[in-house]
VOGUKE-683544 format. One line per 2 residues: number of its first residue (from 1); for each residue x, y, z of C-alpha. Coordinates in steps of 0.1 Angstrom, whole numbers, plus 5000, padded with zeros to 4 digits. Layout:
BEGIN
NUM	X Y Z  ...
//
This chain:
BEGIN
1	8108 1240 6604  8110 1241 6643
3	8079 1258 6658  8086 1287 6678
5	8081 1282 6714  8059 1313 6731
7	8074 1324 6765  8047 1337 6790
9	8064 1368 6811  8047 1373 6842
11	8046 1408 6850  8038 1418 6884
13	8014 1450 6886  8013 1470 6915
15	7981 1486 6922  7982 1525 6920
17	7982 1531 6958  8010 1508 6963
19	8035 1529 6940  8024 1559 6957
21	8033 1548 6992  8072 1534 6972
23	8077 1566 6962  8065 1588 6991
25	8092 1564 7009  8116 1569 6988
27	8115 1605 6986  8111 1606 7023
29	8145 1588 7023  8162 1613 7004
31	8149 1640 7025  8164 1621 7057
33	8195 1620 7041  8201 1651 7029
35	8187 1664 7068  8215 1639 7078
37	8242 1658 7059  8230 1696 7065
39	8230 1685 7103  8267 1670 7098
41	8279 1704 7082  8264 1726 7107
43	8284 1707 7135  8316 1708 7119
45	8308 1749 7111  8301 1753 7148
47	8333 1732 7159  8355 1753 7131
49	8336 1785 7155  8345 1770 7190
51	8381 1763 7177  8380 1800 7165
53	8369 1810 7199  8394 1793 7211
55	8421 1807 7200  8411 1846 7206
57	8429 1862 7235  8409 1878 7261
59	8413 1914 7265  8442 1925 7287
61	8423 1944 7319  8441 1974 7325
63	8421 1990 7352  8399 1974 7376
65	8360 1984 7367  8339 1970 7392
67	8329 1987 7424  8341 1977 7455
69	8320 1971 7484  8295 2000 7490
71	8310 2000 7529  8347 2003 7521
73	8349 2032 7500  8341 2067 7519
75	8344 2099 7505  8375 2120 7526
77	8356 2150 7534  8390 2172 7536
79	8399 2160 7503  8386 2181 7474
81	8370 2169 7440  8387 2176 7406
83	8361 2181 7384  8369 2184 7337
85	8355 2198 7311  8333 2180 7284
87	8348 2150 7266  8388 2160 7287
89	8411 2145 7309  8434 2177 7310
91	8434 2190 7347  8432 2230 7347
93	8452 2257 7367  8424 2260 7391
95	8417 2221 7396  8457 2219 7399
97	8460 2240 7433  8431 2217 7442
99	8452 2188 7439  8479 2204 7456
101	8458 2210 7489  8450 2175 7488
103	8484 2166 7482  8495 2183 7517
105	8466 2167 7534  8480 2133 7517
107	8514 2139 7527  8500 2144 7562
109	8481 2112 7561  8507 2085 7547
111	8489 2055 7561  8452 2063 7543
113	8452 2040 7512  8435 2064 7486
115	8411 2055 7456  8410 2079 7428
117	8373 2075 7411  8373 2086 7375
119	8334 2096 7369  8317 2108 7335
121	8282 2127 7323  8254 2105 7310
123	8266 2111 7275  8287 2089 7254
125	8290 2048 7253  8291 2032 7285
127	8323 2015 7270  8336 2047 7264
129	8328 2068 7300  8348 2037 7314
131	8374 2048 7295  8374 2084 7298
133	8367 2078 7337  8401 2062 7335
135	8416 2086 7316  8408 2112 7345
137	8416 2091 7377  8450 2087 7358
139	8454 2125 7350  8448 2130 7384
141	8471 2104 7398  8501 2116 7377
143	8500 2150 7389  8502 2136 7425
145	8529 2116 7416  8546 2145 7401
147	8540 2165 7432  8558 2136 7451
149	8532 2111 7464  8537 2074 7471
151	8520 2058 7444  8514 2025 7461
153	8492 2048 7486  8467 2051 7457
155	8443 2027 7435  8426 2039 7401
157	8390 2031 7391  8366 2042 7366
159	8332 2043 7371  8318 2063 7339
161	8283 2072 7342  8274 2049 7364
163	8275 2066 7401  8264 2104 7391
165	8266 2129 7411  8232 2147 7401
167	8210 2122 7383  8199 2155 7361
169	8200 2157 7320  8212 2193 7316
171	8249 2207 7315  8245 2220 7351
173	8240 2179 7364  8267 2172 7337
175	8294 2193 7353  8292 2178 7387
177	8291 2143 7374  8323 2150 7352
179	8345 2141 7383  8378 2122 7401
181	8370 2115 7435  8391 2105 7465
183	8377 2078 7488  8394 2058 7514
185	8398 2023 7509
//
C-alpha cells in the first residue's frame, strides 16, 4: 500500500502588534472613504443651492429707499408738512387744505423739482415703516396730482423710521415723526 506523503504548510504568524497596526489601517481607510463621499454630497447639495439661487428673481424696486445726498435735499420752508395718524396713509380734511396751500405755492414755482419724504414712528418693522413711508409720500402725491400738478416735478421716497423728527419714545415724538415732507432736490 503507497505510504501517505505528509505536506508541511507553512503558516506565516503575524505578531499581535502587527495585526493591530493592518487593522487600524484598514479602518482608517474606510473612514477616508466614507469622508470622501460625505464631502462629494455636500458639494453637489451646495451646487443644487447655487443653481436654486440662481434662478430666483430679484425683487422688483418700486420705490427708491436710499437717501440722497445730505446736501441736495432741503426742507422748503413755505411748504407745509402733512402729518397721519397711527398705522394710516389716509390724508384728513385738515392735512388736505394743507396740501392745497402747498399746491399754490407749487403752481407758483414750476421749475423746483420736489421730493415727497414718506416718514414713520419708531414702531413696527423697519421693512414695514419703508413701506408705510411709501404708502404716505404716495397718498400725498396723488392728491397733488388730483389738484393738477406736474407729476414729473416730484420724486417719492420712504424713509420709515429712519430720519425722526423727535428721537422721543412717547406718542407726542410719535406724532411728529408720522410725516410726508417736501424737500427740494
Amino acid at each position: 500500500m503507497p505510504k501517505a506523503v505528509e505536506v508541511e504548510e507553512t503558516v506565516e504568524v503575524q505578531k499581535p502588534a502587527e495585526v493591530q497596526k493592518a487593522v487600524e489601517e484598514k479602518e482608517a481607510a474606510v473612514v477616508i472613504a466614507q469622508q470622501q463621499e460625505e464631502v462629494a454630497k455636500e458639494e453637489a447639495q451646495i451646487a443644487v443651492e447655487q443653481d436654486a439661487e440662481k434662478s430666483v428673481e430679484a425683487p422688483k424696486a418700486v420705490t427708491i429707499i436710499s437717501a440722497p445726498p445730505e446736501e441736495s435735499d432741503a426742507a422748503i420752508y413755505d411748504l407745509e408738512m402733512v402729518y397721519f395718524a397711527y398705522d394710516k396713509s389716509i390724508i384728513t380734511t385738515a392735512f388736505g387744505e394743507v396740501i392745497q396751500k402747498n399746491y399754490e405755492w407749487i403752481t407758483e414755482n414750476p421749475d423746483v423739482q420736489i421730493q415727497l419724504e414718506g416718514h414713520c414712528d419708531e414702531r413696527g418693522t423697519n421693512e414695514y415703516n419703508l413701506a408705510l413711508g411709501e404708502r404716505r409720500a404716495k397718498a400725498v402725491f396723488d392728491y397733488l396730482i388730483s389738484l393738477g400738478a406736474s407729476p414729473s416735478q416730484f420724486s417719492l421716497v420712504s424713509f420709515g423710521e429712519e430720519r425722526p423728527a423727535d428721537q422721543g419714545s412717547n406718542e407726542v415724538a410719535w406724532r411728529k415723526n408720522r410725516r410726508v415732507e417736501f424737500t427740494r432736490l
